[in-house]
C-alpha positions in Angstrom: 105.6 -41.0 -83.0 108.8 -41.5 -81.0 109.2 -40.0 -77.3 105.8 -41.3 -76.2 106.3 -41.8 -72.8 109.8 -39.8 -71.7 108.0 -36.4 -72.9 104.9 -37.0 -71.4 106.5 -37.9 -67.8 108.8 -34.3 -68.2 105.5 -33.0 -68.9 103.6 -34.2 -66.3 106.4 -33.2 -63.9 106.4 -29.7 -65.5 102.2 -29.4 -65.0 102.9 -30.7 -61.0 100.6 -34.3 -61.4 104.0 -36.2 -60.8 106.6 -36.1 -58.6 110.4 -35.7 -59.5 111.6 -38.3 -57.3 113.7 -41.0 -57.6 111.1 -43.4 -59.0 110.5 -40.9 -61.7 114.0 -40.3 -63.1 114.0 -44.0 -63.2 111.3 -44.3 -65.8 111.6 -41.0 -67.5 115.5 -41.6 -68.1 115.1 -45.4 -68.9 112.4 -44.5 -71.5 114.1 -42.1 -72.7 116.7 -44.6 -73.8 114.3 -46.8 -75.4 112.4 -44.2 -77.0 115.4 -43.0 -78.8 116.3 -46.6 -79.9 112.7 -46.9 -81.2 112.5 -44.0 -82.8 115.5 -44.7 -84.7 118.4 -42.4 -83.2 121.8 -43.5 -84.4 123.5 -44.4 -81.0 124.8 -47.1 -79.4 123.7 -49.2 -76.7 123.9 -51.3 -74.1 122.4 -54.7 -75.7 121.2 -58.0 -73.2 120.1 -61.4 -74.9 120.9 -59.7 -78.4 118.2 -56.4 -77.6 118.8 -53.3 -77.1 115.6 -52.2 -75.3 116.4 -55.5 -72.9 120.2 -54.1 -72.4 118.3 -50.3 -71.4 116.0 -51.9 -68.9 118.4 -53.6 -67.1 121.2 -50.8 -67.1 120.0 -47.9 -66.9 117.8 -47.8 -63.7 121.0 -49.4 -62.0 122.7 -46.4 -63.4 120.2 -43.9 -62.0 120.2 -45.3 -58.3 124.1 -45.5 -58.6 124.0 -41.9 -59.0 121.7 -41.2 -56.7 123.4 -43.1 -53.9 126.7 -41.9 -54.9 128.0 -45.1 -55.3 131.6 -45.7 -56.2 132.6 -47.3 -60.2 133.2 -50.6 -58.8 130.2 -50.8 -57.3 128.0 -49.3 -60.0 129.9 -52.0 -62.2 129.4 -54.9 -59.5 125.6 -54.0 -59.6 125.4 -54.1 -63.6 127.1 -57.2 -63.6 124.4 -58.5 -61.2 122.1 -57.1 -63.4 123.1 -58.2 -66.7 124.0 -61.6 -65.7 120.4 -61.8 -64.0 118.8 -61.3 -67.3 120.7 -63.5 -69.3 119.8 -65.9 -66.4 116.2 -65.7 -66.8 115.8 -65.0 -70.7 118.1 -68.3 -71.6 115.2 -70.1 -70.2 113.1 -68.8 -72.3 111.8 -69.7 -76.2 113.5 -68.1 -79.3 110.4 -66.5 -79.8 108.6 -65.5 -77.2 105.0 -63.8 -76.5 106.6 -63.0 -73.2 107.9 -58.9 -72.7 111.6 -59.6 -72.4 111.1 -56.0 -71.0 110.1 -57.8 -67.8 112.7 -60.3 -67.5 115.3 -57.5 -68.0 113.9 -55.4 -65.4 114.0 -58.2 -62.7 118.1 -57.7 -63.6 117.4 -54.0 -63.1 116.0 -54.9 -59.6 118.7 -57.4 -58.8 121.3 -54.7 -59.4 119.5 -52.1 -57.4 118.9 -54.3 -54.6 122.2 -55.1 -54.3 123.2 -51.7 -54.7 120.8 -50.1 -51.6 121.8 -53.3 -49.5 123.9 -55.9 -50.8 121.8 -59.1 -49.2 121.2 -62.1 -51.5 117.5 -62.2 -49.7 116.8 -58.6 -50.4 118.0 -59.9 -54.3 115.5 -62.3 -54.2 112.6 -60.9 -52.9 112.4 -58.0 -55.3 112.9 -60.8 -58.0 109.9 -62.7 -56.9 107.6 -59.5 -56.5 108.3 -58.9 -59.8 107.5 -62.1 -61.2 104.0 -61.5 -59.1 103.3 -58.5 -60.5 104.2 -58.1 -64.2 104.8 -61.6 -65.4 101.6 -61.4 -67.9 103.0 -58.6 -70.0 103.3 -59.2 -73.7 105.3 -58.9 -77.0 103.3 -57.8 -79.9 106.4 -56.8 -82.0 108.8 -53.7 -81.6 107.4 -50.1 -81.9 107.3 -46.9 -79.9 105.0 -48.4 -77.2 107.9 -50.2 -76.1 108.9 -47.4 -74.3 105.9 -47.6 -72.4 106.3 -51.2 -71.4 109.8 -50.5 -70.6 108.9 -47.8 -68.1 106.6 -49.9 -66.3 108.8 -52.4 -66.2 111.2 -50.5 -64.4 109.0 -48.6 -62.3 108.0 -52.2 -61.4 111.2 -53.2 -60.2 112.0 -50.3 -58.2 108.7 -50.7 -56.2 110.0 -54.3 -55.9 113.2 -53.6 -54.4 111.5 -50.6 -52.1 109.2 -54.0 -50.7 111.7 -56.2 -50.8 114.1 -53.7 -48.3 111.0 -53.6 -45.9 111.2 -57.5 -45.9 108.1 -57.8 -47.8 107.9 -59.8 -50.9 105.0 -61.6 -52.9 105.2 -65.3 -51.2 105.0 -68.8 -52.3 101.3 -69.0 -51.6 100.7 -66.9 -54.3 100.3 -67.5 -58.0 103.1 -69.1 -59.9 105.4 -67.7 -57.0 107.1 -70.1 -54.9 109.5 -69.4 -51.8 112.9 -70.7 -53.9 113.2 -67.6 -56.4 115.1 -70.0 -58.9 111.5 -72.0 -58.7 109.8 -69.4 -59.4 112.1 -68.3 -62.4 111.5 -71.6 -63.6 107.8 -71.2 -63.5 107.4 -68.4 -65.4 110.1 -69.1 -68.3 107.6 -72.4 -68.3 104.6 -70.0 -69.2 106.1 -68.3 -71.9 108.0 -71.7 -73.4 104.3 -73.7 -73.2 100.8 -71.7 -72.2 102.6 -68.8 -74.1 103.0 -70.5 -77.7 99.1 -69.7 -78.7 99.2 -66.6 -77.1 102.3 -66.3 -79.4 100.0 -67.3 -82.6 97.3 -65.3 -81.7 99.9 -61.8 -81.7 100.8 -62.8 -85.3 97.6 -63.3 -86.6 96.0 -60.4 -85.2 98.6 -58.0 -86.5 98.5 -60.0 -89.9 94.8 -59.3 -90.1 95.3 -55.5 -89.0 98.0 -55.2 -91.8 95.8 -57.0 -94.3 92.6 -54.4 -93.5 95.6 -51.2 -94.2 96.7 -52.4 -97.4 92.8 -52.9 -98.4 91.6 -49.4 -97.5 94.6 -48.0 -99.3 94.5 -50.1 -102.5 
């Protein structure tokens, strides 16, 4: 069922359990995006690292600030550049094949882009690049389908609360997890996750969804 998570957020706004703020037309328009590409609407779009739901996540919530700020064409197409160029950054460290969300390493563009947007400091940049790798690092890829949608809205909604710590000077530091205080470092450490520790996690995803689609075609021979 496609629009999993774009209707349900209009909904939720609609029934007063969620704010229509800023935060929210971030992850309601962003998913919105990918839940049309998953659901299979002919449109284009915006592609990063060769995906489309990667090329949503880091433009449109860069889009959606731009907007909101009323910032100018050049600079909404300064801060996509940032963003872009952020994901291609991270994701060309990583495997071909990943068990690593690529939602999440799009998004940290996303936040690049919106940081610079708000502020325009390399340090504010950073920081909301290094939160994010703190908080959503761990997220998997278990193959595309409408749930994607999902991931990418908590991707995003990720970054934004990133960049909103990051503007108060507040970041996750290098004394915590895989975080260090140089955000190429930290980069670093997490592509090294998903190109070593995240090959048998990688396994694992196949043959659970190989055993799932072995049980189907059983119950409905």
């Amino acid at each position: 069922m496609a629009c999993i998570s774009a209707r349900r957020y209009s909904a939720s706004v609609e029934r007063g359990l969620l704010a229509r703020d800023l935060l929210t037309d971030i992850m309601i328009r962003t998913s919105s995006a990918s839940d049309a590409r998953m659901g299979g609407a002919v449109m284009p779009a915006m592609s990063n690292s060769g995906s489309g739901n990667q090329g949503i996540a880091a433009t449109m919530p860069v889009v959606v600030v731009a907007e909101y700020l009323g910032a100018s064409e050049e600079q909404l197409t300064r801060a996509l550049m940032l963003s872009h160029l952020t994901a291609i950054y991270i994701h060309s460290q990583l495997p071909t094949l990943s068990a690593l969300c690529a939602a999440t390493t799009a998004s940290m563009g996303a936040a690049a882009g919106i940081a610079w947007l708000i502020e325009g400091r390399y340090e504010t940049v950073a920081m909301a690049i290094s939160s994010m790798i703190g908080d959503v690092s761990g997220m998997i890829c278990d193959g595309a389908s409408n749930s994607c949608a999902m991931k990418v809205s908590t991707s995003v909604s990720a970054a934004y609360k990133a960049v909103l710590m990051a503007l108060d000077n507040s970041c996750v530091t290098g004394n915590e997890g895989i975080v260090t205080d140089d955000v190429d470092r930290s980069i670093a450490n997490l592509c090294a996750l998903a190109c070593h520790s995240m090959q048998q996690t990688d396994t694992q995803i196949i043959e659970i969804m190989a055993k799932k689609a072995s049980i189907t075609v059983s119950e409905h021979g």
